[in-house]
C-alpha positions in Angstrom: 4.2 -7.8 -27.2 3.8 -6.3 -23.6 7.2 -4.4 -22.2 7.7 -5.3 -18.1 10.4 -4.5 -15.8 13.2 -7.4 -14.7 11.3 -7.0 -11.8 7.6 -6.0 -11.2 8.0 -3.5 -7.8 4.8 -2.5 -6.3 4.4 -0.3 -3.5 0.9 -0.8 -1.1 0.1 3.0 -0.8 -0.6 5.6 -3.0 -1.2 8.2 -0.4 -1.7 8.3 3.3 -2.7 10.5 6.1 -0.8 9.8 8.8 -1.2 12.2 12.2 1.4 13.8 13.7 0.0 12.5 17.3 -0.9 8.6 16.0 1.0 5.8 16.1 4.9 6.5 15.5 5.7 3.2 13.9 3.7 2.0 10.4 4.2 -1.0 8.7 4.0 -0.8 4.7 4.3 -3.7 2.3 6.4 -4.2 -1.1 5.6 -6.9 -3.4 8.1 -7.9 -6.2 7.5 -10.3 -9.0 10.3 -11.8 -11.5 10.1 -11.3 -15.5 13.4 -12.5 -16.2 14.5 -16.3 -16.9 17.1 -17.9 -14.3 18.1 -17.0 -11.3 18.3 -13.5 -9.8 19.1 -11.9 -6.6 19.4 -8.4 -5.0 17.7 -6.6 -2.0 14.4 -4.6 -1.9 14.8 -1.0 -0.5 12.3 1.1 0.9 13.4 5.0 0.7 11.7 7.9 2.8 12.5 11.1 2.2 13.8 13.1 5.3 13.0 9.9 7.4 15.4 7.0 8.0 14.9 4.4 5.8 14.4 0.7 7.2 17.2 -1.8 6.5 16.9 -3.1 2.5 16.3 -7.2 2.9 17.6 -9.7 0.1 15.2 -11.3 -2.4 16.0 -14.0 -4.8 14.3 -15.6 -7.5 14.2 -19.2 -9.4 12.3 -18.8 -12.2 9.7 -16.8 -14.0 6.3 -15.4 -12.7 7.9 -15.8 -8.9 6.5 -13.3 -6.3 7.7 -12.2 -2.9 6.1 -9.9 -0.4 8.3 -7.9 1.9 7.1 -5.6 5.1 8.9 -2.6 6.3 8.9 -0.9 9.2 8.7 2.7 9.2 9.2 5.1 12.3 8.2 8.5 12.1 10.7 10.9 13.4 9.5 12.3 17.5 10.0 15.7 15.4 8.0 15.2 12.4 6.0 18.5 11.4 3.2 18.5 9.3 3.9 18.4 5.7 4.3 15.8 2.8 7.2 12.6 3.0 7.8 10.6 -0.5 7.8 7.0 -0.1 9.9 4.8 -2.8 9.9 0.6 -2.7 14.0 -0.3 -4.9 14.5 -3.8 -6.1 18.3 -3.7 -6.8 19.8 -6.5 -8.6 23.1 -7.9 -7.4 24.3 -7.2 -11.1 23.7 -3.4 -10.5 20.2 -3.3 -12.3 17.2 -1.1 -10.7 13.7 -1.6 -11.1 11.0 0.3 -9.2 8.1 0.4 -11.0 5.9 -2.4 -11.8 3.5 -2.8 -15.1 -0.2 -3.4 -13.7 -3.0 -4.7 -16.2 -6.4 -3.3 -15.5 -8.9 -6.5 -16.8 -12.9 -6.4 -16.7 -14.8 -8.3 -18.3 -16.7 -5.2 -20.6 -12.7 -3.6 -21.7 -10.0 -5.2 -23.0 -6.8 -5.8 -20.7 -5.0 -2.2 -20.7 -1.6 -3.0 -19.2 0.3 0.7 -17.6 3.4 1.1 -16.0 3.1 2.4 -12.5 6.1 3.6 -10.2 6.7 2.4 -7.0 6.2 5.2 -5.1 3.6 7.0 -2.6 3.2 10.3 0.0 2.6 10.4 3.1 1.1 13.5 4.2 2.2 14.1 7.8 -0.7 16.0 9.4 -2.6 17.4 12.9 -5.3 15.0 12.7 -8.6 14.7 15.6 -10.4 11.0 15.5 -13.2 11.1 17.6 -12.8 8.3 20.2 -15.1 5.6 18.3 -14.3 1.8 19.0 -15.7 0.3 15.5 -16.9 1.6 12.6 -19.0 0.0 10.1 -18.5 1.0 6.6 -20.7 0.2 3.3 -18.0 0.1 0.2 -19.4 1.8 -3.0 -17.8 0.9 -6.0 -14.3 1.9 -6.8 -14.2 3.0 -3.0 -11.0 3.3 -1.3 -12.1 5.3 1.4 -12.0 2.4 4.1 -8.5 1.8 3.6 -8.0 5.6 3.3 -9.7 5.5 7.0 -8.0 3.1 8.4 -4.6 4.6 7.5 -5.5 7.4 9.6 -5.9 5.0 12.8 -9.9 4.2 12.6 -10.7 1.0 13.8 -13.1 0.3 10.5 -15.0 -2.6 9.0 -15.8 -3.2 5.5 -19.6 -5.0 5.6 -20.8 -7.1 2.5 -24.6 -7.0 1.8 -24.8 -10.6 3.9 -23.7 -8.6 6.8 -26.3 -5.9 6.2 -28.3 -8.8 6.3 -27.4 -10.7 9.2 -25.1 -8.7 11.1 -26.2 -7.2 14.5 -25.0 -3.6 13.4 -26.1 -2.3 17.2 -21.8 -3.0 17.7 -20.8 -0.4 15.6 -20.3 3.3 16.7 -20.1 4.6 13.8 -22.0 3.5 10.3 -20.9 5.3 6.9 -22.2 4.6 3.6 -19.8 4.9 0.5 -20.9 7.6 -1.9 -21.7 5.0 -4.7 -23.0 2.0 -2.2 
């Protein structure tokens, strides 16, 4: 017997670096996934504390196992200081019912499936961040390595290469090459 949500709310960041001097808009994503049998309808939220919040945007559902993906815009404030902002994805129900947290199942081959219930909510950490003034970076993933999307969050212009690129690739067009800790 596995416990979910009505619906499964899952926000695409954990954490984030975002500098105070980068881009002032962001886009971030919210996927929702339906549990429940029949139809159901709300909207899908996306709350930022002291920021304004983007406009909530209606979802409905059919049947069972149906997903939708939803992108928000987010605008950081021309007076944003440096310090942390909570991010929270909502699906509200038109009966009143809120779910924001989602159950995700963590399956490999050498464990057995180990579902968890994870909330839907991130940080972004508003700070005074330098980037040297690279075009492309080339970046070796290690495993479990999260450090490309980490970088990219900050505003480097980064690219995951497989072994075939290694290979084949004319790496010459990269500024910058980094190797994952556990590449």
């Amino acid at each position: 017997v596995r416990v979910v949500p009505l619906v499964n709310v899952r926000l695409d960041l954990d954490r984030m670096v975002w500098p105070v001097d980068g881009d002032s808009v962001r886009r971030f994503t919210v996927g929702l996934s339906y549990n429940g049998a029949g139809k159901y309808q709300g909207r899908v939220r996306l709350g930022v504390s002291q920021w304004r919040a983007p406009d909530a945007q209606p979802f409905a559902f059919d049947t069972t196992g149906q997903e939708r993906t939803f992108t928000f815009r987010v605008a950081r404030p021309g007076n944003a200081r440096e310090g942390s902002v909570r991010i929270g994805a909502v699906a509200e129900g038109d009966d009143g019912r809120a779910d924001s947290q989602g159950v995700v199942v963590i399956d490999y081959p050498h464990v057995r499936p180990t579902p968890y219930v994870r909330p839907a909510v991130g940080e972004i950490r508003v700070a005074p961040v330098k980037l040297a003034q690279v075009r492309s970076v080339g970046y070796i993933r290690g495993a479990s390595d999260m450090v490309p999307e980490a970088l990219a969050q900050a505003g480097v212009p980064i690219t995951v290469l497989s072994g075939d690129d290694l290979a084949k690739r004319d790496l010459s067009t990269y500024d910058v090459g980094v190797v994952g800790s556990r590449a």
